[in-house]
One Martini backbone bead per residue (centre of mass of N, CA, C, O) as a GRO file, in nm:
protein
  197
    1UNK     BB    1  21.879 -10.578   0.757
    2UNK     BB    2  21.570 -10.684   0.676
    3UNK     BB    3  21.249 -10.608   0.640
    4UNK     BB    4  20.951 -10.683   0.775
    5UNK     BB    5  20.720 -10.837   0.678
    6UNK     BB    6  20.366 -10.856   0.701
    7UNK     BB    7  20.379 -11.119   0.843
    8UNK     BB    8  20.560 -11.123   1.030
    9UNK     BB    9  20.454 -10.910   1.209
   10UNK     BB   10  20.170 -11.066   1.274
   11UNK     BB   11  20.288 -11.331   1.382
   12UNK     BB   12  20.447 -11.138   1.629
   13UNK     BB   13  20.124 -11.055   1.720
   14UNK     BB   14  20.044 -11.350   1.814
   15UNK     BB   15  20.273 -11.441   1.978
   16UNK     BB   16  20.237 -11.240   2.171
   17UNK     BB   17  19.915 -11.274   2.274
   18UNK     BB   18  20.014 -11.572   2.401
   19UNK     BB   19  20.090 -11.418   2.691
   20UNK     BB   20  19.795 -11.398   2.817
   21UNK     BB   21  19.767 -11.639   2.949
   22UNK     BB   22  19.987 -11.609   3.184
   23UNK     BB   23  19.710 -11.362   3.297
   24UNK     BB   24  19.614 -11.374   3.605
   25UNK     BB   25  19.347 -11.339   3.782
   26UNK     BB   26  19.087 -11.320   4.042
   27UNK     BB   27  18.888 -11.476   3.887
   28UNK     BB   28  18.729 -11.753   3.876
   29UNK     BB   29  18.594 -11.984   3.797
   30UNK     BB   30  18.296 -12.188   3.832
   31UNK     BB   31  18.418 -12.422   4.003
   32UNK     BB   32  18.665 -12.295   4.192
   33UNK     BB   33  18.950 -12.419   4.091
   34UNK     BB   34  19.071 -12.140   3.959
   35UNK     BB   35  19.230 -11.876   3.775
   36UNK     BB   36  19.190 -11.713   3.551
   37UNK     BB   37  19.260 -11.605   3.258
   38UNK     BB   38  19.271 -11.341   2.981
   39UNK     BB   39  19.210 -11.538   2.764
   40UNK     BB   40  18.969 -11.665   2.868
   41UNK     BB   41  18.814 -11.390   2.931
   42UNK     BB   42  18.824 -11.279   2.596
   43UNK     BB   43  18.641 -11.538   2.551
   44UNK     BB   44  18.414 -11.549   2.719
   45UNK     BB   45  18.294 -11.284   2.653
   46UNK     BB   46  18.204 -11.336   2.350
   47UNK     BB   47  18.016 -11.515   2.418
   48UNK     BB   48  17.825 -11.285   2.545
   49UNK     BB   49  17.768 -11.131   2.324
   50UNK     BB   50  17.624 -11.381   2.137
   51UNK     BB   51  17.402 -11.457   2.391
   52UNK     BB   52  17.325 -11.119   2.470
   53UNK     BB   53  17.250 -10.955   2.204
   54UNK     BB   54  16.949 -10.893   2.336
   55UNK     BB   55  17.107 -10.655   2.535
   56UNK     BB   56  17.081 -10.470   2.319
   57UNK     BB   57  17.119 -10.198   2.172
   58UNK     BB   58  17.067 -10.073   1.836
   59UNK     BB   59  17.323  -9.926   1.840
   60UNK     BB   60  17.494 -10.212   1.816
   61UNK     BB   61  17.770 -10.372   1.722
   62UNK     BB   62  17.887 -10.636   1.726
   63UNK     BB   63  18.112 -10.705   1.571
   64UNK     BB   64  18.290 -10.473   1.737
   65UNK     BB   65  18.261 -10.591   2.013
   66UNK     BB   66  18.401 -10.867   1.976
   67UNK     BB   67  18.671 -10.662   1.899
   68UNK     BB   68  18.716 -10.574   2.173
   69UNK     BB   69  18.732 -10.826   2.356
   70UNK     BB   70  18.974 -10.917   2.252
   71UNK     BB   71  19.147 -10.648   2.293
   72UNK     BB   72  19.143 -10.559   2.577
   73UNK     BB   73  19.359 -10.705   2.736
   74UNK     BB   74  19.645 -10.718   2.600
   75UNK     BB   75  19.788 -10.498   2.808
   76UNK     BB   76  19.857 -10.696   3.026
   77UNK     BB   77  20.120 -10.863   2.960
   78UNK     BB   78  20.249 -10.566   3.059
   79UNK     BB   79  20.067 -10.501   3.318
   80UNK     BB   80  19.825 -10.649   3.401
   81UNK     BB   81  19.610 -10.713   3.655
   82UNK     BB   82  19.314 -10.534   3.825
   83UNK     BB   83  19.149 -10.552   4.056
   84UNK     BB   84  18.863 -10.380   4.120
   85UNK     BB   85  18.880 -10.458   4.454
   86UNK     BB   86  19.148 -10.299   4.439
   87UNK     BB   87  19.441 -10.122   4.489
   88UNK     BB   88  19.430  -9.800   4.285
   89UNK     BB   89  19.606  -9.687   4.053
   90UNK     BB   90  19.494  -9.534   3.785
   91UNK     BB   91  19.711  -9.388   3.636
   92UNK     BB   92  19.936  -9.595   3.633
   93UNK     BB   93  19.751  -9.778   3.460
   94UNK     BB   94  19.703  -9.595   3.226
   95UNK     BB   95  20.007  -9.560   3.174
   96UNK     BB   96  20.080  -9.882   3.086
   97UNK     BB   97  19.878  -9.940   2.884
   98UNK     BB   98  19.953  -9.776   2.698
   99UNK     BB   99  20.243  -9.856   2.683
  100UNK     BB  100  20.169 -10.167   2.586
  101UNK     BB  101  19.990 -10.051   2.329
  102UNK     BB  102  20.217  -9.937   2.169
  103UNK     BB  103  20.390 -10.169   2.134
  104UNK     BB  104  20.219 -10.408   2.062
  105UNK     BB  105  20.069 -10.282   1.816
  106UNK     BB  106  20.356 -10.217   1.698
  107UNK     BB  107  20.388 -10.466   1.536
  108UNK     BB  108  20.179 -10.410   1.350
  109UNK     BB  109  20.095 -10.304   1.079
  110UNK     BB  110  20.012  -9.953   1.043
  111UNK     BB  111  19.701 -10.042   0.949
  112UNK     BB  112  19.643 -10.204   1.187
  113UNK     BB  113  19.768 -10.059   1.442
  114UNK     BB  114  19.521  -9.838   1.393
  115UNK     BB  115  19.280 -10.000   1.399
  116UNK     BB  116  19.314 -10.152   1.680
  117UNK     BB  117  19.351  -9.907   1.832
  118UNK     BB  118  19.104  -9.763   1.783
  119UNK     BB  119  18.934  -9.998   1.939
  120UNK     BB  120  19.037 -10.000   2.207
  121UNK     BB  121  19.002  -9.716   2.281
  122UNK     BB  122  18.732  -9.731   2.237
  123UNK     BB  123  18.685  -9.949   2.476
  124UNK     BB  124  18.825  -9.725   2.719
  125UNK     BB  125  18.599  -9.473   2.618
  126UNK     BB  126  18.288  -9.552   2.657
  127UNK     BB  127  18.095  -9.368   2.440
  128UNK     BB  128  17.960  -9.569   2.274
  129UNK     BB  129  17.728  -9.846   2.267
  130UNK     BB  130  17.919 -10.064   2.226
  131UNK     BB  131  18.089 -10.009   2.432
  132UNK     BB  132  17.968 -10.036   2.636
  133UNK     BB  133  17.857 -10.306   2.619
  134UNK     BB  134  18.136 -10.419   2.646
  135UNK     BB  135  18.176 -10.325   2.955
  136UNK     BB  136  17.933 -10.473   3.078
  137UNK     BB  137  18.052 -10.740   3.020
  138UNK     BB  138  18.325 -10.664   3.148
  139UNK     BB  139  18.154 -10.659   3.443
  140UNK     BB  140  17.951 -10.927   3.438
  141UNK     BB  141  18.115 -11.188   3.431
  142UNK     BB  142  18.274 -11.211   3.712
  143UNK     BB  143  17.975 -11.229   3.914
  144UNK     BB  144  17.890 -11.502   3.762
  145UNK     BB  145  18.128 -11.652   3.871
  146UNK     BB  146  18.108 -11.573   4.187
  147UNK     BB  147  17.824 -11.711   4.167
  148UNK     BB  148  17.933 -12.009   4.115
  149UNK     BB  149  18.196 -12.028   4.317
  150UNK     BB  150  18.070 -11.867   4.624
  151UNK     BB  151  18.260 -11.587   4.525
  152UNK     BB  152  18.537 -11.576   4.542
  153UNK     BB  153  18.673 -11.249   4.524
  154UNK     BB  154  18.518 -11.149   4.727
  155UNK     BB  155  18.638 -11.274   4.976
  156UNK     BB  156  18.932 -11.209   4.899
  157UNK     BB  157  18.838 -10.859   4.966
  158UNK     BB  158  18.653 -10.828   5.096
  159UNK     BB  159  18.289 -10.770   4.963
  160UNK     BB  160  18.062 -10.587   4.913
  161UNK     BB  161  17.743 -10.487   4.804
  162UNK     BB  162  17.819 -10.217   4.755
  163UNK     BB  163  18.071 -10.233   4.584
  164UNK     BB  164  17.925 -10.352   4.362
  165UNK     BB  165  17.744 -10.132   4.307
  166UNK     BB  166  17.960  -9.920   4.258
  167UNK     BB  167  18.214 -10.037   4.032
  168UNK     BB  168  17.967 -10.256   3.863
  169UNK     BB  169  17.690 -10.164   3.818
  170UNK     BB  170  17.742  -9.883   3.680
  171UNK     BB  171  17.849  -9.996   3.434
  172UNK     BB  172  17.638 -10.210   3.332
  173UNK     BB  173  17.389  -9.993   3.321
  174UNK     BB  174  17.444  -9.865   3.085
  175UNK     BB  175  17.496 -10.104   2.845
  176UNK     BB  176  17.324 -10.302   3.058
  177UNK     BB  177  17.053 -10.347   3.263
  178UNK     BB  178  16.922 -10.609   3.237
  179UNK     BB  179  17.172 -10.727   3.365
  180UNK     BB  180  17.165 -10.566   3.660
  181UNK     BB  181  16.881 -10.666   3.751
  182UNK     BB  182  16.987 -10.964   3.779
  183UNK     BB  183  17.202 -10.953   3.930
  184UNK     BB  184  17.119 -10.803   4.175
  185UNK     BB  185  16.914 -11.044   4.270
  186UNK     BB  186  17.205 -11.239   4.308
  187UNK     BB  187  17.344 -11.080   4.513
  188UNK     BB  188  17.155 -11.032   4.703
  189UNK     BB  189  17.120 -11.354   4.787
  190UNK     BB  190  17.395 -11.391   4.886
  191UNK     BB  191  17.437 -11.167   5.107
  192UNK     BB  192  17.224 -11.300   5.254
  193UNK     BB  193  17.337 -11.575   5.277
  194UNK     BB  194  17.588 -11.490   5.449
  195UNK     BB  195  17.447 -11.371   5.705
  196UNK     BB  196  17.312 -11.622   5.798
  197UNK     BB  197  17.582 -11.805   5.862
   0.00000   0.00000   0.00000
């Protein structure tokens, strides 16, 4: 048998990375009709990346949030979705994920294969500027959809207003502190208005 051409290769790695579409989240879409996919979530992450760029610190590289963005799902369609207000085995995550990496990344030839995986890397490892604000566009988003669908995940898992401000803000005051000043004014007032009900 002939060994795999470098494009043979590259298609077998979108073609796999089609099966994230597959891979159910737990945050609901803005209208609150279904639960969105892991592909849509890190395609909608991308947008946000380009109309929040303003408030990005001066050394981030947008162009490489936008490639974090793309990549940092990928590992869900081997190990699946984990919902930051489920009960999580954080290390056994941490171990499908990375496993998950090797696979998928490994379709890919080796040059592609050590670069794309050196990005998801880096946005997992939050520790440059750039992982830092797409982690924390990465925390920021669910909250925008679940205060558009009326609650949507926090309902589902009866979440406090502490824990998200433990959990999410936490993470996105590092990397965008400005979208974090905006969410907690506008969690607060959902969660106020839920207790008046």
């Amino acid at each position: 048998m002939t060994e795999k051409s470098r494009l043979d290769r590259q298609i077998d790695f979108l073609v796999e990375a089609d099966k994230l579409k597959n891979t159910i989240r737990a945050t609901e879409l803005c209208d609150g009709s279904r639960n969105e996919n892991s592909a849509e979530h890190s395609w909608h992450l991308t947008l946000y990346a380009l109309v929040l760029a303003d408030q990005a610190g001066p050394e981030v590289d947008l162009s490489l949030v936008i490639k974090m963005l793309i990549l940092h799902d990928l590992v869900e369609i081997d190990a699946g979705d984990n919902p930051i207000f489920g009960d999580l085995d954080h290390a056994a995550i941490e171990a499908a994920e990375q496993a998950a990496a090797d696979r998928i990344f490994g379709l890919l030839p080796e040059d592609q294969r050590d670069h794309l995986r050196a990005i998801w890397e880096e946005f997992e490892a939050a520790r440059t500027p750039s992982a830092q604000f797409a982690k924390s566009l990465d925390r920021f988003q669910p909250p925008m959809q679940n205060l558009a669908s009326g609650g949507g995940s926090w309902t589902d898992y009866d979440v406090s207003e502490q824990q998200i401000h433990d959990r999410v803000g936490s993470k996105i005051v590092i990397g965008a502190p400005g979208l974090w000043d905006y969410a907690k004014a506008r969690i607060a007032a959902f969660f106020a208005t839920q207790k008046s009900t």
